[in-house]
C-alpha positions in Angstrom: 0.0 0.0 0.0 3.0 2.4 0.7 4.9 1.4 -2.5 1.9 2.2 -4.6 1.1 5.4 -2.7 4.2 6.9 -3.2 3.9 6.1 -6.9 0.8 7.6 -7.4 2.5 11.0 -5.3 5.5 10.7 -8.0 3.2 10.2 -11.0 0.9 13.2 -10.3 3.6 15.6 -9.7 5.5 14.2 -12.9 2.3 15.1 -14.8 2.0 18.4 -13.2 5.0 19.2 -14.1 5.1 18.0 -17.7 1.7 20.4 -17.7 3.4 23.2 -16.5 6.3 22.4 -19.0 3.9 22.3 -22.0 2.3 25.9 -20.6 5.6 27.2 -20.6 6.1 26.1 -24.0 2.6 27.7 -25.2 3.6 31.2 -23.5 6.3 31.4 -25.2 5.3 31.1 -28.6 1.9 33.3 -28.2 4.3 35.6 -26.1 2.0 35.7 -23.1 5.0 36.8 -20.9 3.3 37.2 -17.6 2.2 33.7 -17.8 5.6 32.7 -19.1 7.5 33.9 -15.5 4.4 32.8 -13.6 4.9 29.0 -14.8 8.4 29.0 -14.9 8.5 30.2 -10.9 5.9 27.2 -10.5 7.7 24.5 -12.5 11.2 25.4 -10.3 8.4 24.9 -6.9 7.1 21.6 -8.3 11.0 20.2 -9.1 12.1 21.7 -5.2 9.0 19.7 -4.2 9.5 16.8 -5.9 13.4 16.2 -4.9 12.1 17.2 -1.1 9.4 14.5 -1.1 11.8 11.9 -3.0 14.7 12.7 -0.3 12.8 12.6 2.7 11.6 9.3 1.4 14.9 7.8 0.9 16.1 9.5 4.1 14.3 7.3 6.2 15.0 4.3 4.4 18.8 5.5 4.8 17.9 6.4 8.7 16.2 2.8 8.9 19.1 0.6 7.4 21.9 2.6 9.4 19.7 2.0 13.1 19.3 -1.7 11.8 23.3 -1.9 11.1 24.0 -0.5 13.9 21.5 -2.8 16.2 19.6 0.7 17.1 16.0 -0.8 17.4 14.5 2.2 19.4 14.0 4.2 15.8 10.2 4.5 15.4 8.6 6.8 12.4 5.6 9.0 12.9 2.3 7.2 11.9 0.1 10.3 12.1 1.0 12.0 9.2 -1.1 14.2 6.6 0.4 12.6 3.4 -1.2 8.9 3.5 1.8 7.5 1.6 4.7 8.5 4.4 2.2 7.6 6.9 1.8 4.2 4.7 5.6 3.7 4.6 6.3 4.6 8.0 4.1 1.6 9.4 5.9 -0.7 6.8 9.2 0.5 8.0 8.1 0.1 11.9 6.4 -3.0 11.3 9.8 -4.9 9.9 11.7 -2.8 12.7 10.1 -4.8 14.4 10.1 -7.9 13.0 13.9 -7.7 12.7 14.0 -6.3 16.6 12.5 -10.1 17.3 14.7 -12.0 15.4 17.9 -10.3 16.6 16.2 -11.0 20.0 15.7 -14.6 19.2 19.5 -14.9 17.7 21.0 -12.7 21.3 19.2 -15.5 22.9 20.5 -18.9 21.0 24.1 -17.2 21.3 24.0 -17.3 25.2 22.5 -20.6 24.9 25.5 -21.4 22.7 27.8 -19.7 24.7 26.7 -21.3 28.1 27.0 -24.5 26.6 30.6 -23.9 25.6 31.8 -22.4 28.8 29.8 -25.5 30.7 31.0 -27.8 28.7 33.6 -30.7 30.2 35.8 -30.6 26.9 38.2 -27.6 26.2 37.0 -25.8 23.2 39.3 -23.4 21.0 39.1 -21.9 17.5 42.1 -19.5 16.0 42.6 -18.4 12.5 46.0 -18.8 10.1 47.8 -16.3 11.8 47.5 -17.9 14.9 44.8 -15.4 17.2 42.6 -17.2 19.4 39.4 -16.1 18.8 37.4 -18.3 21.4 38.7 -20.4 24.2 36.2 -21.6 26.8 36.9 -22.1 30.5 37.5 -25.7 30.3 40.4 -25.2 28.0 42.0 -22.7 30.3 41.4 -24.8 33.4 43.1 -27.6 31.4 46.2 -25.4 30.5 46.0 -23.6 33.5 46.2 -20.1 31.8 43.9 -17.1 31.2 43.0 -15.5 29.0 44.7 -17.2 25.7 44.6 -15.0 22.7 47.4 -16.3 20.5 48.9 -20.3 20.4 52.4 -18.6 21.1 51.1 -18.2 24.6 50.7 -22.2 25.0 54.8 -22.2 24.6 54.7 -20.4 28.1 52.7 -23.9 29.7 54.6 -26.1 27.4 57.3 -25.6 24.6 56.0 -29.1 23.2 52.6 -28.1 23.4 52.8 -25.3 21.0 55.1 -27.4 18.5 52.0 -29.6 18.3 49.2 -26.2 17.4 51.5 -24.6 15.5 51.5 -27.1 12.3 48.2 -28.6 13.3 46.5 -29.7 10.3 42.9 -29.9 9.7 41.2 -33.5 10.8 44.0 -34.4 12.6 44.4 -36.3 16.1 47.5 -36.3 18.4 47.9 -36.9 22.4 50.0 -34.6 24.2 51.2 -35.5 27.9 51.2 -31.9 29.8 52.5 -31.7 33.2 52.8 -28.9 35.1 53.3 -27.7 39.1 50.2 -29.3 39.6 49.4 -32.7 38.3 50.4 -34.9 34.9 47.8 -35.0 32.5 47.3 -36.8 29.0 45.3 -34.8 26.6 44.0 -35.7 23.0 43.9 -33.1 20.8 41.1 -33.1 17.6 41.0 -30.5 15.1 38.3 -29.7 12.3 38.6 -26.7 9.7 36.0 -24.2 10.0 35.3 -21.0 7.5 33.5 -18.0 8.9 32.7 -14.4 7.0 35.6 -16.2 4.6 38.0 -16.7 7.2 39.6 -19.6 7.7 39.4 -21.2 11.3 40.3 -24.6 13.2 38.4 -25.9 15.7 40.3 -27.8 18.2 39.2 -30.0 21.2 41.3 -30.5 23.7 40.1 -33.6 26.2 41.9 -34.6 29.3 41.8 -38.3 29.1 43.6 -39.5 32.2 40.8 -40.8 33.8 40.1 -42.7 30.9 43.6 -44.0 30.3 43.3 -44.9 34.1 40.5 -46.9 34.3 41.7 -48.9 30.9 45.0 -49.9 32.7 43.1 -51.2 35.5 41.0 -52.7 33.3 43.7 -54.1 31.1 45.3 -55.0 34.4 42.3 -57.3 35.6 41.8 -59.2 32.2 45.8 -60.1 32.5 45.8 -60.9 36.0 42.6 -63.3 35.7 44.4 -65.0 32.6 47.7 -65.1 34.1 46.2 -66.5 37.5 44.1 -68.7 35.4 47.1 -70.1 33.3 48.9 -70.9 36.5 46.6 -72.5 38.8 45.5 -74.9 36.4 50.0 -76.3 36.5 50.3 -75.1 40.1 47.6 -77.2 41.0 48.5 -80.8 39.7 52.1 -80.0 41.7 50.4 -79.6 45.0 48.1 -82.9 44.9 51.2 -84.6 43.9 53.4 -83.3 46.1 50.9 -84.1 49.0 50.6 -87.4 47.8 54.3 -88.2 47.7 54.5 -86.6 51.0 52.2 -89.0 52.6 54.2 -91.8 51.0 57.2 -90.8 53.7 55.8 -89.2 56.1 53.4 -90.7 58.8 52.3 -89.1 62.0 54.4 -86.8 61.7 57.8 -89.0 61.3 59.6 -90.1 58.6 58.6 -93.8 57.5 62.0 -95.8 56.8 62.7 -97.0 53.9 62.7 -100.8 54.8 58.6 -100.3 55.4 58.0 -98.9 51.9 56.5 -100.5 49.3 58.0 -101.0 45.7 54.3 -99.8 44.1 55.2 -96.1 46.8 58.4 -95.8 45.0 56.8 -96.6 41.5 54.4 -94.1 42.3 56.5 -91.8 43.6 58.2 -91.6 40.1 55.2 -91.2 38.2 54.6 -88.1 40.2 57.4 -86.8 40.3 57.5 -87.0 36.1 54.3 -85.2 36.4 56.0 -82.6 38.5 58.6 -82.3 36.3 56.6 -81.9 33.4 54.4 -79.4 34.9 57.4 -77.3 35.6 57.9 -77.6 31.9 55.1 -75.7 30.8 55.6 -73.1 33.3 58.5 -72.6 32.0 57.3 -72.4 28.3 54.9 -70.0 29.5 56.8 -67.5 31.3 59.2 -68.2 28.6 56.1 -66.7 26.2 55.9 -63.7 28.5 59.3 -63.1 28.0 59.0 -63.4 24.2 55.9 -60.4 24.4 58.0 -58.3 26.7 61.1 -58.4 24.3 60.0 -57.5 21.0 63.0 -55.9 19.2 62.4 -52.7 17.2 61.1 -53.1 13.4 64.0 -53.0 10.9 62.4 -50.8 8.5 63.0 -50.8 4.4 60.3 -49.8 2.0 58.3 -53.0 0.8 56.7 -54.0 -2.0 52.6 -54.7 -1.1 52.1 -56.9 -3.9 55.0 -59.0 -3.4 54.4 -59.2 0.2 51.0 -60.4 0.0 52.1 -63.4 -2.8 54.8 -64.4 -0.2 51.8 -64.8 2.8 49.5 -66.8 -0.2 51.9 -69.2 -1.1 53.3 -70.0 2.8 48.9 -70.4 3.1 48.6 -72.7 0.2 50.1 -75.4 1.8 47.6 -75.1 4.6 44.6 -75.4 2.5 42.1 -78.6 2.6 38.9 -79.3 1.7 37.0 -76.6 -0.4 38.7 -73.7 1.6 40.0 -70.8 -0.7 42.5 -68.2 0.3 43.3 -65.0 -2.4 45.1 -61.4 -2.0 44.5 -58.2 -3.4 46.7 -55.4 -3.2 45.3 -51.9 -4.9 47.1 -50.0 -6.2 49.3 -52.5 -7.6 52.5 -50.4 -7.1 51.8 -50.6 -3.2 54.8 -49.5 -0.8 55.1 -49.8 2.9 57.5 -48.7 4.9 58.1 -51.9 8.4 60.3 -54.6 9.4 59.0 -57.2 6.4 60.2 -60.6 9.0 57.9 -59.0 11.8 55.2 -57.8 9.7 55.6 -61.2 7.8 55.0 -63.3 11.0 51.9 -61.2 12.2 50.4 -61.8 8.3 51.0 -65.5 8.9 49.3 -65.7 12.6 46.1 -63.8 11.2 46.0 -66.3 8.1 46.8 -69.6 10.6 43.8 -67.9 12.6 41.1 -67.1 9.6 42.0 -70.7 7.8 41.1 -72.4 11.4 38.1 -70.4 11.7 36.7 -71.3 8.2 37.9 -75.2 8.5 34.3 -76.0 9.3 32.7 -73.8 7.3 30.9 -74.4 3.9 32.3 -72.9 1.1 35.0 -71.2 3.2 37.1 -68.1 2.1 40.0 -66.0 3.2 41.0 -63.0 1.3 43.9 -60.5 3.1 43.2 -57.1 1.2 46.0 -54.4 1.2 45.2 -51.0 0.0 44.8 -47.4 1.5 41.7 -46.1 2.5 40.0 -42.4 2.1 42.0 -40.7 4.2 45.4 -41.7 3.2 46.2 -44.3 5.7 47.7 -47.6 4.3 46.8 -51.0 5.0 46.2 -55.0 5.2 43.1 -57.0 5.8 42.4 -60.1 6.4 39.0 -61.3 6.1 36.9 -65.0 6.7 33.3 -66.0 6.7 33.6 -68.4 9.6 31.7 -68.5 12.5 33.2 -65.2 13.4 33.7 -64.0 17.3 30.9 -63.9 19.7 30.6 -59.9 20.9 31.4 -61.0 25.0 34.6 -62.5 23.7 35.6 -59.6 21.6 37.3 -57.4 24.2 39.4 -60.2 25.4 41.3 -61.7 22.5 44.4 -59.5 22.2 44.8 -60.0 26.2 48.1 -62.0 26.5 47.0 -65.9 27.1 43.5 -65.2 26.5 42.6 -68.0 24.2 39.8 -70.2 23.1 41.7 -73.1 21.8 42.7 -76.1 23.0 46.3 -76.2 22.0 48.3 -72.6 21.4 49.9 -70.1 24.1 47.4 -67.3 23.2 50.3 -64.8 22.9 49.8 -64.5 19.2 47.2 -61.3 18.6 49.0 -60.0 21.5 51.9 -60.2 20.1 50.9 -59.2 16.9 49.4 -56.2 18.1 52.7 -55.2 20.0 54.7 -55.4 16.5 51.8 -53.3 15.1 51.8 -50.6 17.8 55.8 -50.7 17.2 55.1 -49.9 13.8 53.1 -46.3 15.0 50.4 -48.5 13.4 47.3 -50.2 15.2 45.5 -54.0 15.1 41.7 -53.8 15.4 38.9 -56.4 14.5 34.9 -56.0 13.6 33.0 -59.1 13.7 29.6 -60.3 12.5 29.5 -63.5 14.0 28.3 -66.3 11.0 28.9 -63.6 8.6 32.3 -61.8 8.4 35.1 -61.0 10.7 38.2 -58.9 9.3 41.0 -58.1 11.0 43.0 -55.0 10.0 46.4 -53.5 10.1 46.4 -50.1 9.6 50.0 -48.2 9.0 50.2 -44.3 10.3 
């Protein structure tokens, strides 16, 4: 209704004035003189009118845009007015003050609910642009650092000279723990970053978490599953020892004497052989398995060269072939062919050939059973080796328990191997993980950092 007031307001003074144009015109030419000066002093009053009423028009529409730049919401325009157009345009231009007054309210509002969230949060919380400014921090983060305020990364050199070697190249998507320890405790952090771009700057987002607790409570937890397999493990040979040995005993020893050797029988002495060959051998596998123990413990550092994938995987399927029976198929597949890695090719070799022993016994019952060992590098640049069966796969309370040292499920084996392999993996900067869909798939990977 305003637009098309003001455009009627415009049109009828245009017209006046082309009127008063064409009357100048006609007094010129009939020489009507007094008329002539009359129409030319009105046309000059109608243009003056016509640029007033035009800039007082756009002068509140300039007035309006600067308050709403400027957050100014208290700018109200007079709606009792005698030209119906500005009195038209000036309810527009209150009516979407405020309508934008609401929505500024509503955005004020989600930013402290944002903000609160941040500063309560239990995760530090920092963004900083390429040149290194901090542009938000929340309390969390400077709890965690023990320093406030932090408005550049060179400041996190003043907590910790490592610290700031780790910001200062910190890429986008990247991960890294960081031990920090200062006057008043030791604490391990992990550090995740993700790239953000605001008003075309670019930002990174890093979270900073102090994971101690957690590290913590998966020693102890770690601890538990060891002790209940090493305790386990050595009852079950400690305990054949002691019967024996009690047995024996009573052989030579009667109320609390010792019986001579004239009163003992040739089936005592036959039996006390026996046991004592049970002893012995029970010692054995003691020894064997501390002797296993020894063997996790002492894993020597990788001798790395650069290694050929392809040729590495062909090695693994013909030292398989021989163990294949029965319809069970094992294959490899390296992609891209011209595959490099970088390990000790003797370690990484004997932690290929566990995982393979492993899939081909899982699959042994199994109809139609396959293993297929995969090497190849995933989406975000990271390279490595699978090794995949369709066997019965592992059941999901057993899962968290396989690469504890001696946890195994067999009946023969020392149950050292996943641990082991996962040792010479993490000595590698690498990792060992497993998925499992039990009847379905299990895979086992070997990822290279």
């Amino acid at each position: 209704m305003a637009s098309r007031n003001f455009y009627f307001q415009v049109i009828f003074r245009v017209l006046l004035i082309a009127l008063t144009a064409l009357a100048i015109a006609f007094s010129f030419f009939n020489q009507w003189y007094f008329i002539l000066v009359f129409s030319v002093f009105f046309l000059v009053i109608q243009i003056v009118s016509l640029i007033k009423f035009i800039n007082s028009t756009n002068r509140k529409i300039a007035y309006f845009f600067d308050a709403i730049r400027n957050e100014d919401f208290t700018l109200r325009f007079p709606e009792r007015v005698s030209i119906e157009s500005f009195k038209e345009l000036n309810k527009s231009l209150n009516r979407v003050n405020d309508l934008i007054q609401e929505v500024h309210l509503q955005l004020q509002i989600k930013e402290q609910y944002y903000q609160e969230i941040l500063r309560q949060a239990s995760i530090g919380i920092m963004t900083f642009n390429e040149k290194g400014h901090i542009l938000f921090a929340n309390p969390t983060l400077e709890k965690l650092l023990n320093h406030s305020p932090l408005n550049h990364i060179k400041q996190l050199a003043q907590i910790d000279e490592g610290l700031y070697e780790v910001f200062e190249p910190f890429q986008p998507f990247k991960r890294k723990l960081f031990q920090l320890t200062n006057e008043r405790e030791q604490i391990q952090l992990a550090l995740k970053s993700t790239p953000l771009s605001l008003d075309g700057q670019s930002l990174l987002l890093v979270v900073v978490q102090d994971i101690h607790q957690e590290l913590d409570e998966k020693e102890t937890e770690s601890w538990v599953r060891l002790i209940r397999v090493l305790t386990h493990e050595i009852m079950n040979t400690i305990t054949p020892i002691a019967s024996i040995s009690d047995s024996i005993i009573k052989y030579y020893r009667k109320d609390g004497k010792t019986v001579p050797i004239e009163d003992l029988e040739e089936s005592q002495v036959t039996n006390t052989l026996k046991g004592l060959e049970v002893i012995k051998e029970q010692g054995g596998d003691l020894m064997d398995f501390v002797q296993s123990y020894r063997s996790l413990l002492n894993v020597p550092e990788p001798n790395r060269a650069i290694i050929g994938g392809e040729g590495l995987l062909e090695k693994i399927e013909v030292l398989m072939s021989a163990r294949l029976d029965g319809e069970t198929k094992f294959s490899v597949i390296c992609a891209p062919d011209d595959l490099e890695f970088f390990i000790d090719e003797k370690q990484i070799t004997q932690v290929l050939i566990n995982l393979g022993k492993n899939a081909l016994q899982s699959v042994k019952e199994a109809k139609n059973g396959q293993v297929l060992m995969v090497a190849g590098i995933d989406d975000d640049g990271i390279k490595y080796i699978e090794v995949k069966d369709n066997g019965p796969g592992i059941p999901p309370d057993l899962i968290d328990e396989i690469f504890v040292p001696f946890f195994t499920t067999k009946s023969e084996g020392t149950g050292i191997g996943l641990s082991l392999s996962k040792r010479v993996m993490q000595m590698h900067g690498g990792n060992l993980k497993v998925r499992s869909v039990p009847n379905k798939e299990t895979v086992f990977r070997l990822s290279f950092n």
